[in-house]
N, C-alpha and C positions, 0 to 999 in steps of 0.2 A: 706706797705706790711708786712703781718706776718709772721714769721718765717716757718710754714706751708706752705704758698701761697695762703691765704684762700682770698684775698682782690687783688691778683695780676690777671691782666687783659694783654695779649699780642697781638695786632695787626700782621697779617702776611697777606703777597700775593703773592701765589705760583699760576704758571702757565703752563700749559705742564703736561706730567705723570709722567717726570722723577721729576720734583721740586714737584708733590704733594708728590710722594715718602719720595724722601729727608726730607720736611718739616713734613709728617707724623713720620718719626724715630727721626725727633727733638721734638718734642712735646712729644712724651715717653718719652725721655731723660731728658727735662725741669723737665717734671711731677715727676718723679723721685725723686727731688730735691722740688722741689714746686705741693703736690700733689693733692690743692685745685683751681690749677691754672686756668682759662680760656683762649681759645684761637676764636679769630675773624678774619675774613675780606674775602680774596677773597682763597677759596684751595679746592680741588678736594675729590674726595669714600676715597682715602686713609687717608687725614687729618679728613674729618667727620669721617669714623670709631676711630679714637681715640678722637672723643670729639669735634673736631675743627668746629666750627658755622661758616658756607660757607654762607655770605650774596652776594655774587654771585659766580656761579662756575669757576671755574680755564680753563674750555676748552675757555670763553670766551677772553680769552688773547692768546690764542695758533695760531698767524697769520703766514702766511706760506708767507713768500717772500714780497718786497716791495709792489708790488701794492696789497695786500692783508693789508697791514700795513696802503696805504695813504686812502683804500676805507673805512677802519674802525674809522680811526684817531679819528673820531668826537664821536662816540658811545662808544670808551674807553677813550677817555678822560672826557667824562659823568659821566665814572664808578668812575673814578678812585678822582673827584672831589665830588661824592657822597659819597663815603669811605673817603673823607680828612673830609666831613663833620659830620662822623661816627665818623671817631677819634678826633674830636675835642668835639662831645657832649661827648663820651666816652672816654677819656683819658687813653692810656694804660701804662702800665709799660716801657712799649720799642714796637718799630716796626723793624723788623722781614722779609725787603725784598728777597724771595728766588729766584734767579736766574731774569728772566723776567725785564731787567736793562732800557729798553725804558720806560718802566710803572714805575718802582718803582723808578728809582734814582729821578726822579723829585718830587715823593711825600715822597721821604725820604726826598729831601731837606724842604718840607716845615713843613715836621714832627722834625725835628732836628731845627728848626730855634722856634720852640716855645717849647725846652727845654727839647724833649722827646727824649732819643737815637735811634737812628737809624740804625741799624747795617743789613746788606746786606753780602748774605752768597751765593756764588759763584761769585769770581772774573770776571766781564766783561770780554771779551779779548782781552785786550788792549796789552797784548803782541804779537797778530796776526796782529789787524789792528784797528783805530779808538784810536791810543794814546793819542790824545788830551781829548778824555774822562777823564782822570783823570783827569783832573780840576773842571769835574762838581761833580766829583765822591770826592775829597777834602772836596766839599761845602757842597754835602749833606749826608756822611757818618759818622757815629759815630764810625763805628769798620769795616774792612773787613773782612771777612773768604773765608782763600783761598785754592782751593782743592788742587794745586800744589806749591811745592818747589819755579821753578822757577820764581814764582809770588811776592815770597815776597819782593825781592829787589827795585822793583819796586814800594811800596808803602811805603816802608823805603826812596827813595829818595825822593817821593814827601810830606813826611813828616803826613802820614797816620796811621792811628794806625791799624795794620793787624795780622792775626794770624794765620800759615798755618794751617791747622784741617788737611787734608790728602782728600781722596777718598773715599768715600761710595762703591762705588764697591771691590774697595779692602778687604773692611771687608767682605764683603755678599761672593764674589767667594771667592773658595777654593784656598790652595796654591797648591797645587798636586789634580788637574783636574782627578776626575777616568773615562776615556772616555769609558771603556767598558759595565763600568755601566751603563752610559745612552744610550750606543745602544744596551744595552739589553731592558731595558723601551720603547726603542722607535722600539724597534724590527728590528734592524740592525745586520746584521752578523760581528761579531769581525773580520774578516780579510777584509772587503771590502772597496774598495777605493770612499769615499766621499768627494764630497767639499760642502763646504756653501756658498749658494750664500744670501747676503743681501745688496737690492738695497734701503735701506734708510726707515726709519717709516713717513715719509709728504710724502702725493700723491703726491708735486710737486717733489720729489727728485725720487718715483717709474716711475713716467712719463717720465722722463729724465734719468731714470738708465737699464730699465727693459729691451727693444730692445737687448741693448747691452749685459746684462749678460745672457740674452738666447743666443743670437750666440754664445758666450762662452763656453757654456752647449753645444751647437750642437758641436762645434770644437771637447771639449774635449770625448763627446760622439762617435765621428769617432774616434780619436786616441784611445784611452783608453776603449774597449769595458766590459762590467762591472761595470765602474762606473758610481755614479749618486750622487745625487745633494738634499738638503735641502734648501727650502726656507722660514724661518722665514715672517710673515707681522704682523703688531701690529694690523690691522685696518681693517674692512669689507673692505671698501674703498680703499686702497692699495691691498687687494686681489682682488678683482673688476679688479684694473687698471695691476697687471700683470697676471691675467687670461686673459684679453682681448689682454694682449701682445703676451702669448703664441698662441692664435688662429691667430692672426695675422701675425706671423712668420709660421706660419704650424708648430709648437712644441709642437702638443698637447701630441703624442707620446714619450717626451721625459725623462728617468726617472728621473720625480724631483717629489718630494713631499712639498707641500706645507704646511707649522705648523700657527695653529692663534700663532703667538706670540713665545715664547721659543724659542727667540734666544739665549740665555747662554747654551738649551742644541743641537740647530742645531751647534754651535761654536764648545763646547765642542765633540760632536760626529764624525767631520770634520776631515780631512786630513791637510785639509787646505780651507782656506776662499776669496773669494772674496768683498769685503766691502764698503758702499759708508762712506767715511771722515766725524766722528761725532763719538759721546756715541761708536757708536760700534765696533770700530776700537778700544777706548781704551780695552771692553769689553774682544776684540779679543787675545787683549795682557796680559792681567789677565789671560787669559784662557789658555794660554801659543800656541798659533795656530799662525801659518806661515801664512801671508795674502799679500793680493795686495790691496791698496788701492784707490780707485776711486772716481770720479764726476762729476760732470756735470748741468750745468746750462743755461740758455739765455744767447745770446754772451755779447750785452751790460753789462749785470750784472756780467760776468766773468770777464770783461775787468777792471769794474770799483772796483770790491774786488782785482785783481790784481794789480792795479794801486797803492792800502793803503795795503796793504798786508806787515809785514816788517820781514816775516819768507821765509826759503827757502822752509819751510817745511808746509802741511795742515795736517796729521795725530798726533795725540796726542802720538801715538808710540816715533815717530821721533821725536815729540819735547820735550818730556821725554829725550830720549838719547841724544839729541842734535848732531844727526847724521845721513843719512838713511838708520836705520835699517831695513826698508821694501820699498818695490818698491811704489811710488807714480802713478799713469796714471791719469790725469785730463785731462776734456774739449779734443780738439783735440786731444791728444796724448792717448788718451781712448780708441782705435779701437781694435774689437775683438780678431785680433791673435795678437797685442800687448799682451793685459792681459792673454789669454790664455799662452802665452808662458812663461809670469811672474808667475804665477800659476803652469806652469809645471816645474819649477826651481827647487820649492820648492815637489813638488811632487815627482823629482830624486833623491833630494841631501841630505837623512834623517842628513846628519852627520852637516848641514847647518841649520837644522830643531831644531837640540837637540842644538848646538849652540845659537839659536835664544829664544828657550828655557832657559836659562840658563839669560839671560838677563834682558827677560820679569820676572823673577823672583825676581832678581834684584829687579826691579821697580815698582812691586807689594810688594815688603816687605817694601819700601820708601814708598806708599800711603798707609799703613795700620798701620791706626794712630789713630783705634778708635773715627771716626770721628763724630759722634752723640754728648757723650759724650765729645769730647773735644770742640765742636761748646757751647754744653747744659753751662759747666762753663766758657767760654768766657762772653756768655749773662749773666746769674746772675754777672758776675763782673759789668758787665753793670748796672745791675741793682740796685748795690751798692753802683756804683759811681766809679768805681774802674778802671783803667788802664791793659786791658790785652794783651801782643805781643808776 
């Protein structure tokens, strides 16, 4: 490698939109630093727009739920032996797994076992459930980067070399959300009463979420005449399946407006939020908004995440604070005037609201850590030879 980067080559494999993201503002940051660098292997529009050579795209790892994982098993483990065989005629400087831990720990282990680092950048969540994972994550790890605090003890005991970087979202959202700003853009009137409702970006979580958060929107629409409702969908396909929800409910009439996408500013525009457990509940709390969090899944599959489950908590909120700062409803105890009523808590109690505020704020200045750059010199140490924690 030359002091430039003019000879340095990086493997990487990002999967989903949130890791092509991620992995696309690490590749600036590298670049930065090494600005002849190349980047390869599997990553989605946002890593090719800065350069990144996508030898297959990133949606092809995006499986939705187990038997979407065993129907495919055979077809990425294809990929993913044809990429070992990429980095073996090409030998990179280091490999680069983002996020996607069923795919990549097993080809970090065999990328690390013939001498090339391997560093893996979003902490499995082995602090939720599946802790026996660190031991495969031991063998085939060169370095962790972990978005949260309370991650790193956990690879300090198992004798890991980790380094917490912080949250990407933290840096991107603001600390002081101007909500009147964005419902002005989105043409809301500054004193009206909105909630967000967001039933999940996988059609299998809108499938399972959508029912329910329309009855919610009917409830709150009898009590509360005036207000209404924004619904963020990432995906033609998730607007599909809760458009079909609302004809289904007789809810055509009901006001909600539907956004492709911009959910940071249906969050930000909100009173308060309704949200399914994931990215967007943390979102929700960057964004400083009062939420209820929700989910829902097949029974076997609830039963069996609950069984290896070793938190009391599913929202990133509450396991931030390691307390419950926001109402959970999962699986059965999800029923519409439950969350409606959870929802209307925070809708009466501003003084509960500015409280909750003041938290989330908190823990937005903990995850904003500059986390591009502080991932970007973890790896060149790697690539040095060098020890970073």
């Amino acid at each position: 490698m030359t002091a430039a980067g003019e000879a340095t080559a990086l493997a990487m494999v990002a999967g989903e939109a949130s890791s092509d993201l991620l992995a696309a503002h690490l590749i600036r940051a590298i670049r930065a630093h090494l600005p002849g660098a190349r980047f390869y292997g599997i990553g989605g529009p946002k890593m090719q727009a800065e350069g990144f050579e996508a030898r297959w795209p990133a949606e092809l790892l995006a499986v939705h739920g187990y038997t979407d994982a065993i129907g495919r098993y055979r077809a990425l483990s294809a990929i993913r032996r044809k990429l070992l065989d990429d980095i073996r005629r090409d030998p990179p400087a280091a490999f680069i797994g983002v996020d996607a831990p069923d795919f990549n720990l097993w080809l970090e282990g065999k990328i690390k076992s013939e001498g090339i680092p391997a560093i893996h950048f979003v902490s499995p969540s082995i602090w939720a459930w599946r802790g026996r994972r660190i031991k495969t994550i031991a063998r085939a790890v060169t370095h962790m980067l972990c978005l949260f605090p309370f991650e790193m003890p956990i690879y300090a005991r198992a004798g890991i070399p980790a380094t917490y970087v912080g949250h990407p979202l933290a840096d991107i959202l603001p600390l002081q959300p101007d909500r009147n700003a964005v419902r002005e853009r989105l043409e809301l009137p500054p004193e009206a009463r909105i909630v967000a409702l967001l039933p999940g970006s996988r059609q299998s979580e809108v499938l399972h979420l959508a029912d329910n958060f329309i009855k919610v929107a009917e409830i709150l629409a009898q009590r509360r005449p005036g207000i209404s409702f924004l619904v963020p969908l990432a995906t033609r396909e998730t607007r599909a399946i809760f458009i079909e929800a609302l004809h289904r409910n007789n809810a055509d009439e009901l006001p909600i407006r539907l956004l492709f996408g911009h959910a940071v500013d249906a969050l930000t525009a909100a009173d308060a939020a309704l949200v399914a457990s994931g990215t967007a509940c943390l979102e929700a709390a960057l964004l400083k908004r009062p939420m209820v969090i929700s989910y829902r899944m097949g029974k076997w599959q609830y039963r069996l995440l609950k069984r290896m489950a070793y938190l009391p908590w599913v929202g990133l909120p509450n396991i931030l604070a390691n307390e419950l700062l926001v109402p959970e409803l999962l699986q059965d105890d999800a029923t519409p005037e439950a969350l409606t009523s959870a929802l209307e808590r925070w809708l009466d109690d501003p003084a509960a609201c500015a409280a909750l505020a003041e938290r989330f704020t908190a823990i937005h200045q903990e995850l904003r850590q500059g986390t591009s750059e502080r991932a970007a010199q973890v790896i060149l140490s790697c690539l040095r030879g060098g020890a970073h924690g």
